[in-house]
C-alpha positions in Angstrom: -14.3 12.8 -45.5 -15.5 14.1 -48.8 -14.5 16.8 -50.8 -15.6 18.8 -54.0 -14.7 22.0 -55.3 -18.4 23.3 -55.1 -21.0 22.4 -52.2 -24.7 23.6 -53.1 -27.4 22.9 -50.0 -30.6 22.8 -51.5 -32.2 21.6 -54.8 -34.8 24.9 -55.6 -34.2 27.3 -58.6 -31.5 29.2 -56.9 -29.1 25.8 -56.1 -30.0 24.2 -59.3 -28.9 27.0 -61.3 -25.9 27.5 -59.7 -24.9 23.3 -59.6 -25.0 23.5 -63.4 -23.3 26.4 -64.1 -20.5 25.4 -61.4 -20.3 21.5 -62.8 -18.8 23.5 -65.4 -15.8 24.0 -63.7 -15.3 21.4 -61.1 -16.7 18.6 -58.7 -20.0 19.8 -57.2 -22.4 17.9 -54.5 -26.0 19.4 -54.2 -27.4 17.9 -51.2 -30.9 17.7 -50.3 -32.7 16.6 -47.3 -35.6 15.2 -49.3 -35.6 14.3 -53.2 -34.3 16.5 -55.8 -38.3 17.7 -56.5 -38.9 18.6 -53.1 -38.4 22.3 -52.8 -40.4 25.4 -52.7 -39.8 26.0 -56.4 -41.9 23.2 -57.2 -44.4 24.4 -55.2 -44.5 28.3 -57.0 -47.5 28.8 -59.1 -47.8 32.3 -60.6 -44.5 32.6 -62.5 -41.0 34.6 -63.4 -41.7 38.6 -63.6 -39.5 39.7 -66.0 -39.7 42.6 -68.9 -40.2 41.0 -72.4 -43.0 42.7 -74.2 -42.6 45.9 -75.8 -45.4 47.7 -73.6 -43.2 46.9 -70.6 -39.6 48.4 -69.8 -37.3 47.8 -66.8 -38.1 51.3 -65.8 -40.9 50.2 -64.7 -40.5 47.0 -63.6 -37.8 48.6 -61.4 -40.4 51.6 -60.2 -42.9 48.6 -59.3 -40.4 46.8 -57.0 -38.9 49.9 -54.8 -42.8 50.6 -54.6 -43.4 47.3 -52.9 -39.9 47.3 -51.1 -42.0 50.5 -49.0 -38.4 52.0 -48.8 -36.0 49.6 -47.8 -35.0 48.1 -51.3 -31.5 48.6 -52.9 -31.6 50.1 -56.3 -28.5 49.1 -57.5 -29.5 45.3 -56.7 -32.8 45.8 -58.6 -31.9 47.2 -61.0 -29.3 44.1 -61.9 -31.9 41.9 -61.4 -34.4 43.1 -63.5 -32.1 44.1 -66.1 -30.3 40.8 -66.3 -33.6 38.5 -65.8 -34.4 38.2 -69.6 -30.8 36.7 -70.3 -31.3 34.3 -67.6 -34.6 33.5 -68.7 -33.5 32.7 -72.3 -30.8 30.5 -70.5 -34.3 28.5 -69.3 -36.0 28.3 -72.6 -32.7 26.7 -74.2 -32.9 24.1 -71.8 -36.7 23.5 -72.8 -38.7 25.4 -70.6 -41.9 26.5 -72.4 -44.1 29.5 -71.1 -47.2 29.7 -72.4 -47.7 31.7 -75.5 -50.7 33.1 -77.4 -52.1 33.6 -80.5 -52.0 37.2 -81.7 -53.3 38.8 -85.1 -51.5 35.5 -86.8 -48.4 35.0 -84.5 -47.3 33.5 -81.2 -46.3 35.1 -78.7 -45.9 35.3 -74.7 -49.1 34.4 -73.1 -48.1 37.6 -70.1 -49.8 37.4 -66.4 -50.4 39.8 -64.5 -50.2 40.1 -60.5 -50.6 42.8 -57.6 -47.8 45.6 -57.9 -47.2 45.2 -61.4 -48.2 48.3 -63.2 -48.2 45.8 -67.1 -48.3 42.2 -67.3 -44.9 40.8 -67.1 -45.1 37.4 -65.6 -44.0 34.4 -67.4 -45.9 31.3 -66.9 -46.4 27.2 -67.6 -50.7 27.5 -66.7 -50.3 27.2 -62.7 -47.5 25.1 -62.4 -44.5 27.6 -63.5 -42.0 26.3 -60.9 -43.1 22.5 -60.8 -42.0 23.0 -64.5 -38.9 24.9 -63.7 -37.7 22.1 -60.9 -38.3 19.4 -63.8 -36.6 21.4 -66.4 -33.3 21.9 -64.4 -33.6 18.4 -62.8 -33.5 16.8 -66.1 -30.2 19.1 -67.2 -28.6 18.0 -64.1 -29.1 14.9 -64.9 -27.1 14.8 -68.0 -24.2 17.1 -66.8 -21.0 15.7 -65.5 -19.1 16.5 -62.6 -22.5 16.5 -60.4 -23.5 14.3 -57.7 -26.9 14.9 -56.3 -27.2 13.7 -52.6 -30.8 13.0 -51.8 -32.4 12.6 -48.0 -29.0 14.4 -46.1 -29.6 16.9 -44.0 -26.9 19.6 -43.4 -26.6 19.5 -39.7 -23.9 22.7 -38.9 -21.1 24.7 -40.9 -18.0 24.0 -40.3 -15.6 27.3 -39.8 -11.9 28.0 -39.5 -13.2 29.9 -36.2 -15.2 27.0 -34.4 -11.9 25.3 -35.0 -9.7 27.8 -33.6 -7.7 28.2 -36.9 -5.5 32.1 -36.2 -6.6 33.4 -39.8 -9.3 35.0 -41.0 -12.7 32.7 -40.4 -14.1 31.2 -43.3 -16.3 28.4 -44.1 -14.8 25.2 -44.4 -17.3 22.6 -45.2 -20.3 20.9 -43.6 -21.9 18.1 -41.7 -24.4 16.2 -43.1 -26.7 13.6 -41.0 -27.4 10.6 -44.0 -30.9 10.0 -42.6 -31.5 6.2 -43.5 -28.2 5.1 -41.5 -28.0 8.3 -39.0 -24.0 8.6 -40.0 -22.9 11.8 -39.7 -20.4 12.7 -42.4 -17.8 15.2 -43.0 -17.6 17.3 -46.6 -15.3 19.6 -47.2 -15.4 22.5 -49.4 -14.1 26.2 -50.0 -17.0 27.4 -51.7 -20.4 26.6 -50.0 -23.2 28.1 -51.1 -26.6 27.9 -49.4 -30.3 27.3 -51.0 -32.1 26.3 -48.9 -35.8 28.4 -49.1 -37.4 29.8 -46.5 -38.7 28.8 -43.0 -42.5 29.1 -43.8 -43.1 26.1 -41.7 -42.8 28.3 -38.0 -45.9 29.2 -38.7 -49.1 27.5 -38.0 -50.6 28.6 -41.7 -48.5 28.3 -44.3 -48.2 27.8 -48.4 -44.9 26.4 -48.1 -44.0 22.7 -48.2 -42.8 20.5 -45.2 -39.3 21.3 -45.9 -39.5 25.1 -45.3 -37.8 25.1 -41.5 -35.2 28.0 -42.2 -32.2 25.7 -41.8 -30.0 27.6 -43.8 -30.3 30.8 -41.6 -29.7 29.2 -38.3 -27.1 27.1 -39.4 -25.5 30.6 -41.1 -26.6 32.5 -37.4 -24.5 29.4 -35.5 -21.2 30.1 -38.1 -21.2 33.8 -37.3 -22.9 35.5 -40.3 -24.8 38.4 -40.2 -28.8 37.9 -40.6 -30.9 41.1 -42.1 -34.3 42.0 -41.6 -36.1 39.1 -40.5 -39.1 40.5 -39.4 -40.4 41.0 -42.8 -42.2 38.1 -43.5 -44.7 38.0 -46.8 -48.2 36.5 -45.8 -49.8 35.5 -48.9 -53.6 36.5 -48.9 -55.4 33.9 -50.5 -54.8 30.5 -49.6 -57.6 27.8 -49.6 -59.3 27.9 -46.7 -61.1 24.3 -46.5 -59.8 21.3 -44.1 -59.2 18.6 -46.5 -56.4 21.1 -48.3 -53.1 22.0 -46.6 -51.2 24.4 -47.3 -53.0 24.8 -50.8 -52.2 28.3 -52.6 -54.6 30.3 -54.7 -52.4 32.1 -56.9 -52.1 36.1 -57.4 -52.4 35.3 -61.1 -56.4 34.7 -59.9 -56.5 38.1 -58.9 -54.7 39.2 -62.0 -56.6 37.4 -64.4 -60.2 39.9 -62.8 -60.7 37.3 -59.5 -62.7 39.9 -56.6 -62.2 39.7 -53.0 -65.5 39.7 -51.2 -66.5 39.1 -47.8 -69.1 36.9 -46.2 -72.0 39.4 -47.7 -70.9 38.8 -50.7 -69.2 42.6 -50.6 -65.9 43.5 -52.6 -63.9 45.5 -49.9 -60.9 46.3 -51.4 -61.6 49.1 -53.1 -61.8 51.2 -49.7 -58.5 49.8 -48.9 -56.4 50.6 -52.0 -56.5 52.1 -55.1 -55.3 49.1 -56.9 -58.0 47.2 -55.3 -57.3 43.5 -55.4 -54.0 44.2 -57.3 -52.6 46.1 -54.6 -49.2 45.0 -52.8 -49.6 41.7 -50.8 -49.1 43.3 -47.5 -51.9 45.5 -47.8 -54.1 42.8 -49.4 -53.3 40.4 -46.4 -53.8 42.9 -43.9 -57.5 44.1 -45.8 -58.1 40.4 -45.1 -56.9 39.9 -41.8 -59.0 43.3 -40.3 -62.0 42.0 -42.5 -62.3 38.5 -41.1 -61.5 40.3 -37.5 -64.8 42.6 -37.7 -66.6 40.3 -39.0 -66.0 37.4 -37.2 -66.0 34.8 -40.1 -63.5 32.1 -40.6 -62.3 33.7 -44.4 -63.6 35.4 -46.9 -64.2 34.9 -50.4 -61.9 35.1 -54.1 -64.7 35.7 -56.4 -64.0 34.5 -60.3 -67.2 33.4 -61.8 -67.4 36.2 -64.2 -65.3 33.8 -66.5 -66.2 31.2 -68.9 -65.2 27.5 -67.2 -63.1 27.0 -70.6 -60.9 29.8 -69.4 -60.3 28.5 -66.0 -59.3 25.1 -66.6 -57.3 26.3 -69.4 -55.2 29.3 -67.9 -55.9 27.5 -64.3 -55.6 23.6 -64.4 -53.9 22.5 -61.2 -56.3 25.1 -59.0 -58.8 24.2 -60.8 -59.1 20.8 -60.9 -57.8 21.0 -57.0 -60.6 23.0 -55.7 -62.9 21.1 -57.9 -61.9 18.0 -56.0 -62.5 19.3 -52.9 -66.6 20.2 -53.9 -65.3 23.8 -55.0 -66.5 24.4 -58.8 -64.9 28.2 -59.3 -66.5 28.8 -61.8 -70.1 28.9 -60.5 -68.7 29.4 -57.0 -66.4 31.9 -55.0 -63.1 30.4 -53.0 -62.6 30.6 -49.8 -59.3 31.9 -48.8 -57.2 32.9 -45.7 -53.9 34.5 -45.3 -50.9 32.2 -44.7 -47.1 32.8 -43.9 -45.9 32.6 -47.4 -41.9 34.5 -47.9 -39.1 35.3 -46.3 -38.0 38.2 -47.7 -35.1 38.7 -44.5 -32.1 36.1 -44.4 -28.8 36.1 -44.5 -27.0 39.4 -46.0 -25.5 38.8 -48.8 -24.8 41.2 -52.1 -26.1 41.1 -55.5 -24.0 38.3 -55.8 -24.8 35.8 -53.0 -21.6 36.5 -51.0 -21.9 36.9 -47.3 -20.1 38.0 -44.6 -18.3 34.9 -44.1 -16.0 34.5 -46.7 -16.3 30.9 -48.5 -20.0 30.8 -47.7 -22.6 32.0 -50.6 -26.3 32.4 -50.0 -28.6 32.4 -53.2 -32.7 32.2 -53.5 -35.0 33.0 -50.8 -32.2 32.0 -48.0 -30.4 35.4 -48.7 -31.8 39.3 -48.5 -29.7 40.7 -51.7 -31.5 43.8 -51.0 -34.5 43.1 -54.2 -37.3 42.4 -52.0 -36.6 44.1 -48.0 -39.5 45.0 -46.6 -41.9 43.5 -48.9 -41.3 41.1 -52.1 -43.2 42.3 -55.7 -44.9 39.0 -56.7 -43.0 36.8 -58.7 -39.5 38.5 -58.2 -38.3 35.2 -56.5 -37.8 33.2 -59.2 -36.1 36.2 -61.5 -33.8 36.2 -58.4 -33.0 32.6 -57.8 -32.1 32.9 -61.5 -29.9 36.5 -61.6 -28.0 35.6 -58.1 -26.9 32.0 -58.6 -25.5 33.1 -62.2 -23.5 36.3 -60.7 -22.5 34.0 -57.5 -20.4 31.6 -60.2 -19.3 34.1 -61.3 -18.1 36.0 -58.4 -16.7 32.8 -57.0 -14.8 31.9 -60.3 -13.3 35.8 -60.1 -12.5 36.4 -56.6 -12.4 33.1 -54.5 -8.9 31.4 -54.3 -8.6 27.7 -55.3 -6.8 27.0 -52.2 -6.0 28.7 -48.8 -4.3 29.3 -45.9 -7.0 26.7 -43.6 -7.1 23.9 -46.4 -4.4 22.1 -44.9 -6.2 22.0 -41.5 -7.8 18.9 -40.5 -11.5 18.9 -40.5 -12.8 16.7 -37.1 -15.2 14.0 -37.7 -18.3 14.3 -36.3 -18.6 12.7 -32.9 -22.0 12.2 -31.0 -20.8 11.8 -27.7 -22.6 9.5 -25.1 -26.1 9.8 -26.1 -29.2 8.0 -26.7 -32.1 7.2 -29.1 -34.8 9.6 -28.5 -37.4 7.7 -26.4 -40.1 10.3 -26.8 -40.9 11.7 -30.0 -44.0 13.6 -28.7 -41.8 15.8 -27.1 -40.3 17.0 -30.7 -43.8 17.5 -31.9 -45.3 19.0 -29.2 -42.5 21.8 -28.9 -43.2 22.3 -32.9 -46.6 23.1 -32.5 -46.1 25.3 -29.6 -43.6 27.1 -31.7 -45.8 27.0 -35.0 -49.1 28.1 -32.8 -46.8 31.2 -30.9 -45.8 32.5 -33.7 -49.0 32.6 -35.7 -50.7 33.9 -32.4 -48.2 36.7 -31.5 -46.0 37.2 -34.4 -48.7 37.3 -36.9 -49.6 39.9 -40.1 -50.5 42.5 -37.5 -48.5 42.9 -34.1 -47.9 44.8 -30.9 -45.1 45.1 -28.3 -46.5 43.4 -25.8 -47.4 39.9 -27.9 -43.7 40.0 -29.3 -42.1 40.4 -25.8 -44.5 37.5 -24.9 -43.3 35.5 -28.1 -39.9 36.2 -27.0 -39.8 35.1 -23.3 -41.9 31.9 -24.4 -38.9 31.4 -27.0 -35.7 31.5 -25.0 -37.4 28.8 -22.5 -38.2 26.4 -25.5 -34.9 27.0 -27.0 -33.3 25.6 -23.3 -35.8 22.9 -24.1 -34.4 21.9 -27.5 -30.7 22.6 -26.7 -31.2 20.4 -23.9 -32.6 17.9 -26.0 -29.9 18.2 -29.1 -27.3 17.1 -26.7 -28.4 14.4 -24.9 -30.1 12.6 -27.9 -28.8 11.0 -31.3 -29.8 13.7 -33.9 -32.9 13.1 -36.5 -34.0 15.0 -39.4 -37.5 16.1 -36.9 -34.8 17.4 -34.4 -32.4 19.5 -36.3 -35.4 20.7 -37.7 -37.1 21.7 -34.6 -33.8 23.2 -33.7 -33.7 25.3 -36.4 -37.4 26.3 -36.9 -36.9 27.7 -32.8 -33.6 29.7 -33.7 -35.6 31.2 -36.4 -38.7 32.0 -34.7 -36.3 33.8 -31.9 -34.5 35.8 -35.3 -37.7 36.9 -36.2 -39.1 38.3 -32.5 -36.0 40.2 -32.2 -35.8 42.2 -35.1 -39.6 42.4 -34.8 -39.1 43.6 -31.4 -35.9 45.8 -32.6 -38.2 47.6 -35.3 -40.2 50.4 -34.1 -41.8 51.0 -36.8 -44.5 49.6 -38.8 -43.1 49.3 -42.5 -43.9 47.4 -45.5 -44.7 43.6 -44.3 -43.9 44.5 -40.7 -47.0 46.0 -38.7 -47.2 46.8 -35.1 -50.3 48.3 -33.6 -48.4 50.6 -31.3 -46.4 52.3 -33.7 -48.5 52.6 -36.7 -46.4 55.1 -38.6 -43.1 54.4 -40.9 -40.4 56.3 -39.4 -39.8 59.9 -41.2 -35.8 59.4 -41.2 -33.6 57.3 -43.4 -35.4 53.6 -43.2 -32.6 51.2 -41.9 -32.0 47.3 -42.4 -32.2 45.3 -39.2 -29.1 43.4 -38.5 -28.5 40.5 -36.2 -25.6 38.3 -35.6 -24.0 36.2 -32.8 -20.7 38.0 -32.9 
């Protein structure tokens, strides 16, 4: 068994933040189930919203974000957030990080983006690459710093709590199993102060913008341990991603849109004008929806993000990566419109947590897009994610340093090893993938960016029989990185159906065709958990 003082699950923004800050003040493992890169960081493109010019202020910032949270957000948390984002970011800069800057009647400065429910242009960015840049910058720190250990391709397999063990004192989180993929040992690593950051589970959908790794393990491992999960149904769909089938999971960033990019549909017609008043910069849901009714009545397979009215020189500068991607693929964007297609793009549900990452289960922490603080709720402001992953992991060091106990009453209990029981290889791997595709095709199908009663009570019935399936499965085969991740994309999937099904309602990223209205009384968080 293995111990530190600080356990971080998941190598984004969020964990990496945190493992420095921590390493600071005592052993701490940050395990990964792929390589230290491989998170959905590295895979954001627009950048960090956060106030810095003087034509901005965080009253507004703040104003912008309830507007996008239709309702649901809590003020207090945004309002910490935004405030406290520009020390955080400054914390970036002195490790290296450069935004882009311009020049301006004789001096640098910020080179500001701008993307749909901003009301100025507040984003920070590296061209198109802004979190690529960010995993790099915080990789190379954590590197250098001491007291880290960095444990690459190991999955986190379950929590271990004081309750599952039948310990009489409070439950708390005790540690974690962790499958080491290239030998299949299962090893035991104890901690009092877990904290997970793991992303989001774009991946059970069919369409996504999200990398491979995006299977919502650290929700349903936090569901099986007894926390309490909030608002799952509000999942973000991000409008415009390339629609072409030699690109997957490609996004075409806001920042297009915020840079004077047009939505048009297959006549060559700009349609968002008679859907918003922000046009193409309105809030995503309402962008992704436009889309979604536009490609319904017309029948065509996308439609069309439409940026030739600037100069080539422009593009490839402010643009590189998309450029030079789409380019690749026979798409010059310059001289030609993009096509794009919604995809499942944010969770903005997870596990509740405070402004400071702490759950309901005391010793476990959840940080970045794995935990609803309260910023985003019904629907996330672009760029907000990042600021977040930032704000939270510093405030959940701190918390932890303040209020969480070096020792306690369950840390002289024996931890059990891991034991797997009479079972066997699995013999049919078709079985795993054929079960993740049903789950992936479901969900887009029924559970989708516009939704009715009927197709989520389908979704739901469908669900509970493949979950049998897969339980079935776990136990009578030698787990693999594909089936704790099947297992968890399915517990997931069912999270979201029920609190889709719970809310009747249609609000913010949540819409459902028979009840097309927000509710008139107080709007309410949906909350789920096993106990």
């Amino acid at each position: 068994m293995k111990q530190y003082d600080f356990v971080v699950i998941g190598s984004g923004i969020a964990g990496l933040t945190f493992a420095l800050k921590a390493a600071k003040h005592g052993s701490v493992a940050v395990i990964t189930k792929r390589k230290g890169a491989d998170s959905n960081t590295a895979w954001a493109q627009g950048g960090v919203a956060c106030v810095t010019s003087d034509e901005d202020s965080f009253e507004l910032h703040v104003r912008d974000t309830l507007e996008a949270g239709a309702g649901l957000c809590d003020e207090a948390t945004v309002r910490t957030v935004v405030t406290e984002g520009p020390e955080r970011i400054q914390e970036l800069i002195a490790f290296g990080l450069r935004f882009d800057e311009r020049n301006k009647s004789g001096h640098r400065e910020l080179d500001l983006g701008r993307e749909g429910g901003h009301s100025k242009r507040r984003v920070l960015h590296v061209q198109d690459v802004t979190g690529l840049e960010i995993e790099k910058t915080l990789l190379r720190e954590l590197d250098r710093a001491a007291n880290v250990e960095l444990l690459e391709n190991q999955m986190a397999v379950d929590l271990i709590t004081a309750g599952k063990l039948g310990f009489a004192a409070e439950d708390r989180c005790l540690g974690v199993y962790v499958l080491e993929e290239k030998t299949g040992a299962v090893e035991t690593i104890r901690t009092d102060r877990l904290v997970l950051a793991t992303g989001g589970c774009g991946k059970v959908y069919l369409y996504t913008t999200n990398p491979d790794i995006a299977t919502g393990d650290g929700v349903a491992m936090a569901w099986r341990a007894g926390a309490v999960i909030a608002n799952m149904e509000f999942i973000q769909f991000h409008p415009t991603c390339l629609f072409h089938p030699n690109a997957k999971s490609f996004l075409i960033s806001e920042a297009v849109r915020g840079e004077g990019g047009v939505l048009r549909n297959e006549r060559g017609e700009a349609f968002m004008a008679r859907n918003h008043p922000q046009r193409d910069l309105a809030p995503r849901d309402i962008v992704a929806r436009a889309i979604d009714a536009e490609i319904k009545r017309s029948g065509a397979h996308c439609v069309f993000l439409d940026i030739t009215d600037r100069s080539p020189e422009f593009l490839r500068a402010r643009f590189p990566h998309i450029y030079e991607t789409c380019l690749r693929l026979g798409i010059d964007m310059a001289k030609q419109p993009i096509p794009v297609v919604p995809a499942a793009h944010y969770q903005c549900g997870g596990i509740k947590t405070d402004v400071n990452g702490t759950t309901t289960l005391p010793g476990l922490f959840a940080i970045g897009e794995v935990g609803c603080t309260g910023l985003h709720r019904a629907n996330r402001l672009a760029s907000n994610s990042l600021l977040e992953g930032l704000v939270v992991a510093h405030r959940a060091c701190v918390t932890m340093l303040r209020d969480q106990p070096p020792t306690h009453p369950a840390r002289d209990v024996a931890l059990p090893e891991w034991k797997s029981g009479d079972v066997q290889n699995v013999d049919e791997l078709v079985v795993i993938y054929h079960n993740w595709g049903e789950i992936r095709r479901l969900m887009w199908d029924y559970v989708g960016i516009v939704r009715t009663d009927k197709r989520l009570q389908r979704a739901s019935a469908r669900l509970r029989n493949l979950q049998r399936e897969i339980r079935e499965f776990y136990w009578n085969f030698k787990i693999t990185v594909d089936l704790l991740e099947l297992r968890n994309l399915a517990t997931v999937a069912a999270l979201i159906v029920d609190s889709a099904l719970s809310r009747t309602e249609s609000r913010g990223l949540h819409f459902n065709m028979e009840h097309p209205e927000s509710a008139k009384e107080s709007p309410h968080d949906t909350l789920l958990s096993r106990n």
